[in-house]
N, C-alpha and C positions, 0 to 999 in steps of 0.2 A: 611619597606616592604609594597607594597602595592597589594590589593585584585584585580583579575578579577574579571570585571566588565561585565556583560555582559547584553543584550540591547535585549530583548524577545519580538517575534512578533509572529502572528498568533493565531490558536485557542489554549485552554490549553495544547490539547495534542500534537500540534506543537511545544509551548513555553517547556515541557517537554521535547521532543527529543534534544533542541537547549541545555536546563539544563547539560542532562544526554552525549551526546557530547563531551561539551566544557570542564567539571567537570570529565570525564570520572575514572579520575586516582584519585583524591580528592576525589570521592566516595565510588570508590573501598577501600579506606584509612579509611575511615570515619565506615564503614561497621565493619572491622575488628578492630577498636578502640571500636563500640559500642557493638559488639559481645561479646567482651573478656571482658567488664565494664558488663554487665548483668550476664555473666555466672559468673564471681569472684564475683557477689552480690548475689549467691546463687539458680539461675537460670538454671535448666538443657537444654539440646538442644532441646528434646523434649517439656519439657511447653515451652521454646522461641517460637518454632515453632507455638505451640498453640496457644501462644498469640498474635504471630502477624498475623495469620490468623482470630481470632477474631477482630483486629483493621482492618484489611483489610476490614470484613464487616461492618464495623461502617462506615469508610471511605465511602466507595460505598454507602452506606445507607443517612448518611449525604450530601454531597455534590459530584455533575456527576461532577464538573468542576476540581473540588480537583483530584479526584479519577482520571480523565484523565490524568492532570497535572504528578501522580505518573506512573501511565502507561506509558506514553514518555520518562520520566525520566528514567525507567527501560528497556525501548527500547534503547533510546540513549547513556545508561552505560551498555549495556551488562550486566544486572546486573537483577536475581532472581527477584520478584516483591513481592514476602514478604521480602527480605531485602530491598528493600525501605520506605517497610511498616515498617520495625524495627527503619528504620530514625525518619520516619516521626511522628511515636509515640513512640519515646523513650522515650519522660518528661512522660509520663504513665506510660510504660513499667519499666523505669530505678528507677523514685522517688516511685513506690509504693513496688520494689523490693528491696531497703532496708529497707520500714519499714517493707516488709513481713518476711523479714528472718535475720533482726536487723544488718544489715552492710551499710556502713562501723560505726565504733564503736570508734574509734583512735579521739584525739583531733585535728588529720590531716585535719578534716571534716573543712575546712579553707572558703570554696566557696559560696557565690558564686557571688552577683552582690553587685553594689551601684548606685542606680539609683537618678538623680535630675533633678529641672524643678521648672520653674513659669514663670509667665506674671508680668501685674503690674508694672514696676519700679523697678523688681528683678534683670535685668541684664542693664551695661551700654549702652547699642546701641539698648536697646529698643526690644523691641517684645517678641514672646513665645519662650525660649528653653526648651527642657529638655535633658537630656544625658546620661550616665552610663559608670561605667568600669564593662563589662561584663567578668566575672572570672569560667573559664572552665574548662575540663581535655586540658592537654596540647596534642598534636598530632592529634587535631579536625582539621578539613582543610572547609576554609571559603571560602564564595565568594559574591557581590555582586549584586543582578539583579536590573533591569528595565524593567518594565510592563505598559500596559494601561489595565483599567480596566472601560469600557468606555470612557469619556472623563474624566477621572481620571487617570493620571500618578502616579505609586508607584515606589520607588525608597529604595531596604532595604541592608540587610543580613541576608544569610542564612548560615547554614551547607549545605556545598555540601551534595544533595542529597534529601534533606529538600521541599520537593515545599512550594512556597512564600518567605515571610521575616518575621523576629520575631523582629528587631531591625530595624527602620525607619519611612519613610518619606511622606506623599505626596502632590498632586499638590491642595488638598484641603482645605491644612494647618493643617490635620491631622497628628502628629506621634504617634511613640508604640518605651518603652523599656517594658524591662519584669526583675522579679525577681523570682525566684524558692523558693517557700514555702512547708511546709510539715504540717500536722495535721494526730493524730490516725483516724479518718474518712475516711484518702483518702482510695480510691481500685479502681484499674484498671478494676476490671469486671464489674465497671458502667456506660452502656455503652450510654456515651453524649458526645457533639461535643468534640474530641482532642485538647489540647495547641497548636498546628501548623496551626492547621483549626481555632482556635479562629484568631490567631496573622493574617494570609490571610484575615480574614473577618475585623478586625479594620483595617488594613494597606489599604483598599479598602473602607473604610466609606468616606462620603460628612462630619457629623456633628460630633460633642462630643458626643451627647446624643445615637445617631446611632454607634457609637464603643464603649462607655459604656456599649449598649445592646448585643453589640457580644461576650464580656467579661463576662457579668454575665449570661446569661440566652444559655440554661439549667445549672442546676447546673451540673459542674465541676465533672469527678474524683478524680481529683487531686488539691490540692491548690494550688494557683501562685498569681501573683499579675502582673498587667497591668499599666504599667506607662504610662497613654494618655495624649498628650498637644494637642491642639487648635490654631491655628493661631485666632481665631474670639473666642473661648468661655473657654482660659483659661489650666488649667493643671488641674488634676486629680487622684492620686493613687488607683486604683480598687483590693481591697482583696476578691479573691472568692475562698472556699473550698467546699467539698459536703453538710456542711452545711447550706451555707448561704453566702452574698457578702455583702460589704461594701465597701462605695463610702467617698472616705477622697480631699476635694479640697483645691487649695490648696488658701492659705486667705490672703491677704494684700500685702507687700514686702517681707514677709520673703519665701526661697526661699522652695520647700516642697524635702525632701527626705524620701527613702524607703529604705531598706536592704532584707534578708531575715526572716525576722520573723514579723507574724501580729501584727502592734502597739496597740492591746486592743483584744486580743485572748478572753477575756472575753462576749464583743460585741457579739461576733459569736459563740460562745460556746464551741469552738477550744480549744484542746488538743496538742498543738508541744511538742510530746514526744521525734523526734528527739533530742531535746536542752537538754537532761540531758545526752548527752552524751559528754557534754562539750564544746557544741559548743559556743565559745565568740564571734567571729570573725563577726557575725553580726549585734552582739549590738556596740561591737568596729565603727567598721567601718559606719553602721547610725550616734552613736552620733559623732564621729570625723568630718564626711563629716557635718551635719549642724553645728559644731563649726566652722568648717573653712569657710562656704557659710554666716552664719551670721554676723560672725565678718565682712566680707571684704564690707559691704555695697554695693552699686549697681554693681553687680559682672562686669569685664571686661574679654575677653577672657585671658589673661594671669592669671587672678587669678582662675579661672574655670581650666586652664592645672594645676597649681601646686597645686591643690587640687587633682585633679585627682591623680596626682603624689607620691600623698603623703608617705610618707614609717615609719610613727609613730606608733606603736607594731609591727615592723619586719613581722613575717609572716601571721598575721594575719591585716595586713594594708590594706589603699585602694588599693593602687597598690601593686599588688599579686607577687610574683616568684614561683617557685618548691621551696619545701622542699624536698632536695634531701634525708633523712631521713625515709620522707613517703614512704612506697611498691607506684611501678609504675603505677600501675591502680588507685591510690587514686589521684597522684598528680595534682595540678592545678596551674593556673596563672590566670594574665587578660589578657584573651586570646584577647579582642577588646576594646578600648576605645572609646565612640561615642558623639558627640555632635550635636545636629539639631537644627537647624535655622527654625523654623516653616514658621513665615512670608517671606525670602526668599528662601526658599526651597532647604536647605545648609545641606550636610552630611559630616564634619568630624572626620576621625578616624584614629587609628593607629592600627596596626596588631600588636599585642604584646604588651606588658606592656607599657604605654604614656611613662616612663622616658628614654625608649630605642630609639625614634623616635619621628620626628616630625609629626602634625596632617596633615593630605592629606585630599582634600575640593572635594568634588564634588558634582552636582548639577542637582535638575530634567530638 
């Protein structure tokens, strides 16, 4: 299965209406997937409301081009402009709403990314990758864009509905994956740039050092981690929570991966209370991915797909499924699998778990 793609011109709030348009029906979808995931995490409709009225002025406040951008979106999907705002700040909204009221709590808690990358002599054919199996709730509906942002072409994905990309590419030899983390610190009522407006702002940098800084500064609500590569200066993993960021590059041949938990919680002074609620699946799945990225020596594309693919601890592996077991608002998969060519400006991915399909190429 492959994503619309779509090809965004004019000003933001033109590139908006063209969004909310084409996405019309995957928005409306997307809406009522995240509605129904905040409220079963303890969220009533009233604070929903409240909070995304508070993220709407963060928005506004932070960045007109953003803020436009959501405007057309909600013009061209018929669609309420505080549920856009609920898109576009749910990683706020949604990760600080289970640690506020401790769900979900099930060892179901399987999700969520595995991200990898280097330079160096890391991969056979030479240059910078990095890539991820991004693992989500399932019935999220995805799509493509294509932007200029000056003489800078960006090329990612988003959730319909989403303004920018959180997972890509651009013509500067910049990309971004991302990973969801958690620490007792986060709180959504801290009000600094949003996860969606960070990933718009890397996905639009010239340099590393100019998307490392859109990643860390200000400090974060919420913890995440920013997987940047470099066509010119290399790969990167960026750990930011309200307390503090931490920049990990990655060093020699060996290839660098991330999961969902910070590698030296200590460093930061981080507390991931979430993990004693049994979650494995992240330490799984980091040490498995660099055993399989190490052992294979200068990785070739075929060994990068069967890693990805991988299915060693069943549900808790790289490559995800439903647990038909788990209640339906917990379940997840890898809902994208991505790989970027930094130096030629190469996106591909599959829509659904890699073992289901083959990778689809496309290019800025």
């Amino acid at each position: 299965m492959t994503l619309p793609l779509l090809h965004l011109q004019g000003s933001p709030y033109r590139q908006g209406v063209q969004h909310g348009e084409r996405l019309r029906d995957q928005i409306a979808a997307n809406i009522a997937v995240y509605r129904s995931r905040m409220l079963t995490s303890g969220m009533t409709e009233e604070g929903l409301a409240e909070r995304a009225q508070r993220y709407l002025g963060v928005f506004t406040r932070e960045d007109a081009d953003y803020r436009a951008t959501m405007d057309g979106i909600a013009e061209g999907a018929g669609q309420h402009l505080l549920d856009i705002t609920l898109l576009n700040a749910r990683y706020e909204l949604l990760y600080s709403a289970w640690s506020e009221f401790g769900r979900p709590t099930i060892e179901g808690l399987r999700s969520e990314c595995t991200a990898f990358g280097g330079a160096d002599g890391v991969f056979a054919t030479g240059g910078a990758k990095i890539g991820q199996n991004w693992d989500w709730f399932t019935g999220v509906e995805g799509a493509l864009l294509q932007w200029k942002h000056g003489e800078t072409t960006v090329l990612g994905f988003t959730e319909a509905g989403v303004a920018g990309a959180k997972i890509g590419l651009n013509s500067a030899g910049i990309g971004l994956c991302v990973n969801g983390l958690g620490a007792s610190a986060d709180d959504w009522k801290i009000e600094s740039t949003p996860f969606h407006l960070r990933t718009w702002r890397i996905l639009q940098s010239e340099t590393l050092p100019e998307a490392v800084g859109h990643a860390t500064a200000p400090r974060p609500a919420c913890s995440s981690n920013f997987f940047i590569g470099s066509a010119e200066a290399g790969v990167a993993t960026v750990e930011t929570s309200p307390l503090g960021s931490r920049v990990i590059y990655q060093d020699g041949d060996a290839p660098l991966v991330h999961a969902n938990h910070f590698r030296n919680p200590d460093a930061l002074g981080v507390y991931q209370s979430w993990l004693e609620t049994g979650r494995v699946s992240t330490y799984h799945r980091c040490e498995r991915m660099e055993k399989l990225l190490h052992e294979a020596g200068p990785l070739t594309t075929e060994q990068l797909h069967a890693a990805m693919r991988d299915h060693d601890g069943g549900p808790i592996a790289i490559c995800r499924h439903p647990v038909e077991s788990d209640p339906e608002e917990l379940r997840t998969h890898t809902a994208l699998a991505a790989i970027l060519e930094l130096d030629a400006g190469r996106f591909s991915y599959t829509w659904g778990p890699p073992c289901e399909s083959e990778f689809t190429t496309v290019s800025i």
